[in-house]
N, C-alpha and C positions, 0 to 999 in steps of 0.2 A: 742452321738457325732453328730450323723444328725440333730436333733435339734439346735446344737449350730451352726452348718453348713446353717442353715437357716435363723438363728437367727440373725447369724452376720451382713449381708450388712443390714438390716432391721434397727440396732442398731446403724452402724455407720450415716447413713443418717439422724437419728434422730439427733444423738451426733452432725454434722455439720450442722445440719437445726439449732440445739438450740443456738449452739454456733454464728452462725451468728447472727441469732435473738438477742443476747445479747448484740454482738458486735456493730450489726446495732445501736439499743436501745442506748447506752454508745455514741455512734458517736453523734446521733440525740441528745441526753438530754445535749451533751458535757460536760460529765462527762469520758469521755476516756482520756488520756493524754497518751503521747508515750510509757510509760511502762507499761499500757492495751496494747496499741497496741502492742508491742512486746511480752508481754503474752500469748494474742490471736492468735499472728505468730506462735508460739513454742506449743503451744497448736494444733495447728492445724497440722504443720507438722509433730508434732508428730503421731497426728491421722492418718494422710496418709501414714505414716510410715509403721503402726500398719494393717493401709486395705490393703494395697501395699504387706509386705509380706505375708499376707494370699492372696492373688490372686497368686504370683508366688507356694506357698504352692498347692493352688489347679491345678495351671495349671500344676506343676510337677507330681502329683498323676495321674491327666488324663491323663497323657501321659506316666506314667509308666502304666498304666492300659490299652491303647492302643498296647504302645510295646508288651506286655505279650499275649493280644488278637491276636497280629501278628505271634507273635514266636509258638503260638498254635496251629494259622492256618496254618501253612507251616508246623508244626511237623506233624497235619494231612493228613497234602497233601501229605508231604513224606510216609505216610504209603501208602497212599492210591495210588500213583506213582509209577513209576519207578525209582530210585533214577538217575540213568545214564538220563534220558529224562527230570526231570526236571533242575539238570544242566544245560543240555543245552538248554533248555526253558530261563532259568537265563543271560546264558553266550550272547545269542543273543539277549535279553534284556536291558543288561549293555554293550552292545560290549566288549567283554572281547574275 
């Protein structure tokens, strides 16, 4: 899986470098007419579709793996504390 995690933005930059390049190419030889054009629209949005929800995919993992690393360090502290002092550490903290 971490290889494909690598893999990925690598692939898509490719897949949009080539597809412009061909797009571009079709423009210039004017051989594109508007249903290339609208191909290559759908085409592409698609793709950013596709990198779009793997970035919220990664940024949700990071941040569950932040939360986790937070809730671990405060479990520690709590061992490591007083449970009545760090409350109040909190409470003065948040104004509560």
């Amino acid at each position: 899986m971490r290889t494909l995690e690598k893999i990925f933005p690598g692939l898509f930059a490719a897949i949009g470098i080539a597809l412009a390049a061909t797009w571009f190419a079709l423009v210039i030889t004017g051989a594109a007419n508007m249903l290339i054009h609208i191909i290559f629209l759908f085409t592409v949005a698609f793709i950013f579709e596709i990198y779009s929800n793997n970035q919220q995919y990664e940024a949700e993992k990071n941040r569950k793996k932040r939360d986790k690393e937070d809730v671990e360090q405060l479990l520690s502290q709590l061992k490591e504390e007083e449970p009545e002092e760090m409350i109040e550490e909190h409470e003065e903290e948040y104004h509560l």
